[in-house]
N, C-alpha and C positions, 0 to 999 in steps of 0.2 A: 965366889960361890954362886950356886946355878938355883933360882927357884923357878919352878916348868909348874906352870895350871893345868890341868883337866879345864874344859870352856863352860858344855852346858852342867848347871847344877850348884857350876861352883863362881864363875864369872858373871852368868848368865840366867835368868830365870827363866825356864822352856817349860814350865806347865801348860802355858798355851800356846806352846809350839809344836817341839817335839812331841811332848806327852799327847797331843790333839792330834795333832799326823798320826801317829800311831795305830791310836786308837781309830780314828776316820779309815787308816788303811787296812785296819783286820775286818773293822763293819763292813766295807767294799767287798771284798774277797769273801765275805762270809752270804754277803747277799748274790755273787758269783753262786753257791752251790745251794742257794735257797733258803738260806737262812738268814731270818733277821732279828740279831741279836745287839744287845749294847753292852760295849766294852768300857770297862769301868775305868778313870786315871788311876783307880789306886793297884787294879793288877798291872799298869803298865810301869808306875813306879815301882813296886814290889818286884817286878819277876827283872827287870830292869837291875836291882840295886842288889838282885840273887846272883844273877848269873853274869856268865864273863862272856858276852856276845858279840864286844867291837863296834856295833851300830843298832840302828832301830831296823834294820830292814832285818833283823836274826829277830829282834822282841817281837815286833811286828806277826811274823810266821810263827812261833812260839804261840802267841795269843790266838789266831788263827786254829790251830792245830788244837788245841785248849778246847776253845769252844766249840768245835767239831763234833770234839770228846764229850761235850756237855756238862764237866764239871772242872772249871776254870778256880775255883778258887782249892779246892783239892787240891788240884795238880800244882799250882803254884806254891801250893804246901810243901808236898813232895819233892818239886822239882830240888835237889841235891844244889847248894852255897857254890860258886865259883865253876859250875857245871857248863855246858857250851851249849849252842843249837843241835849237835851232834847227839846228846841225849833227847831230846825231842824228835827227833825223824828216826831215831832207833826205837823209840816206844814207841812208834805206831807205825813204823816202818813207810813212810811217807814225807814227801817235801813237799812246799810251794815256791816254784819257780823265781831263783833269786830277783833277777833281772826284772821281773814283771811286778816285782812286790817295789821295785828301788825307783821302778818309772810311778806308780801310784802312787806311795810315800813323797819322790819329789812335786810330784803336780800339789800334794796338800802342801807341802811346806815350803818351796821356792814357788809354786804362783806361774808370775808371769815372765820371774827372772829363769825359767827350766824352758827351753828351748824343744825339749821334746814332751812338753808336759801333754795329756791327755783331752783335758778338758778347762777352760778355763776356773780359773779360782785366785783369789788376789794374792794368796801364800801367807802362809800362818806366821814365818817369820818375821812378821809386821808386829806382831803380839807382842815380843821378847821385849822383856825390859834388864836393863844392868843390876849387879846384885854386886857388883867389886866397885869402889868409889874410883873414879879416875884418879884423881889427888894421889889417893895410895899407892896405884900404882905409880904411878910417873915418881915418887919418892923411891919408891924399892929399884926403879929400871936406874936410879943414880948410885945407887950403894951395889947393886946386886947383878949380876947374866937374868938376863928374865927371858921367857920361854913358854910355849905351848906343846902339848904332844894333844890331839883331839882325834877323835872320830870322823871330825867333820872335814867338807871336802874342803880343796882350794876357795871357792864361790861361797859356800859357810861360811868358813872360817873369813874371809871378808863380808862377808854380813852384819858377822859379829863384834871386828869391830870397828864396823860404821855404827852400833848400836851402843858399845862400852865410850867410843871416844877416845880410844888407845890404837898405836899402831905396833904389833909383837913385829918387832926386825928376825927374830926368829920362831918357827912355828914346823911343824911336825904336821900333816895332815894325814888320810887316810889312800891316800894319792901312792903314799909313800909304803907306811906299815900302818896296820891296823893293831892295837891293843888287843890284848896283852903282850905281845911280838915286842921283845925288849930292844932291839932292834932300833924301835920307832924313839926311845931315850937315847941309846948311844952314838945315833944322828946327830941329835944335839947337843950332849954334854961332851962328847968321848974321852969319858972316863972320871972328870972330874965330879966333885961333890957336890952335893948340893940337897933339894926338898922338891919333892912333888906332891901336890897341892890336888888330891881330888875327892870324889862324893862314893865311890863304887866298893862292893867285894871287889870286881875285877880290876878297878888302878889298884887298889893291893897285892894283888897277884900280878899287875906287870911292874910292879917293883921290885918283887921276890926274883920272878924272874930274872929282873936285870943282873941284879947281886948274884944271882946263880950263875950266868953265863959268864957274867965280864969279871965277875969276885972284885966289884967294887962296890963302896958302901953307899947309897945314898937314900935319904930320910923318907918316909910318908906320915902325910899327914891328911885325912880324913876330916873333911868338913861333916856334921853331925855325932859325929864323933869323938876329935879330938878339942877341935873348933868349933864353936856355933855357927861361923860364916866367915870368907874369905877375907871380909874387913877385920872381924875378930885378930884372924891368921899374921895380916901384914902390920899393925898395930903392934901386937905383941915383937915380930920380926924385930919393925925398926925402932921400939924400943927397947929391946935386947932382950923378951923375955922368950924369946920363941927362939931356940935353937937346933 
């Protein structure tokens, strides 16, 4: 049996990472058209844990577009559960240039490791600290196929874990498929059963998915949710209470 992590949120703790990039890259972009505004962590987690975006460079624009509008926590109301960046540039009929939101983002968050970074900055992904016990894992990779599917690139996902202390023999990047894209599971399982292990509406919806496409079954399990935290998760696992 196959248990596959989601990385940040659920392996990883990225409030001062992710969530800080984020927010650093809409404040950027907003002082681009003359405005200077501060973008809160709690709408980047929120509109984040709403919608089904695949990466921050979609939340990022999202937030951007938001504050534009000048009522950011409205709209974060509004924005529709499992919704894409797609409703967002259809409500105001407008985008911000992928490409150039993904080179700011990476200058805040890889530093010195992004080769085309803008300006210096030592990279936020210094911050992350581990939220999964190594112990636990290296127990469950003896019993269990263990797995990643993330958002994050190749150079993340090696980031992360030089940070956990685990090395995943197998891993799904965004290199590949980007989530919800069921796709980015049947790479790694193809077909067998197993648990994916993440924090989002949207890893629920790229579960639904898969079961949709492939009509095979396999479990989710929701950290705040269903779990209080992925140590919770593997505990119960490999004491058999987690099935």
């Amino acid at each position: 049996m196959w248990i596959v992590f989601d990385v940040d949120g659920v392996l990883i703790d990225v409030r001062e990472s992710y969530d800080t990039a984020t927010k650093l890259t809409a404040e950027y972009f907003l002082r681009l058209f003359g405005i200077e505004r501060e973008i809160k962590p709690e709408w980047v987690r929120e509109l984040r844990r709403k919608g089904s975006f695949g990466d921050d460079f979609k939340v990022s624009e999202a937030l951007i577009l938001f504050a534009l509008a000048g009522n950011v926590d409205g709209l974060i109301e509004e924005f529709p559960e499992g919704e894409t960046i797609e409703w967002v540039r259809e409500k105001f009929g407008f985008q911000v240039y992928g490409g150039s939101i993904e080179k700011v983002f990476n200058t805040f968050y890889l530093g010195r490791e992004y080769p085309e970074r803008l300006f210096d900055f030592p990279g936020l992904w210094k911050r992350e600290t581990p939220i999964v016990r190594r112990k636990l894992l290296e127990e469950a990779s003896e019993r269990f196929k263990i797995g990643v599917v993330t958002g994050r690139s190749v150079l993340e996902m090696e980031l992360a874990e030089r940070i956990i202390g685990f090395k995943f023999e197998n891993a799904v990047t965004r290199e590949a498929y980007l989530k919800p894209d069921p796709r980015a599971l049947w790479e790694l399982v193809r077909g067998e059963p197993g648990i994916y292990v993440g924090d989002t509406i949207n890893d629920g919806i790229f579960i639904e998915n898969y079961r949709r496409r492939y009509g095979k079954e396999f479990n989710f399990v929701m950290v705040g949710r269903d779990v209080g935290d992925v140590n919770e998760f593997l505990v119960e696992l490999l004491t058999g209470e987690q099935t």
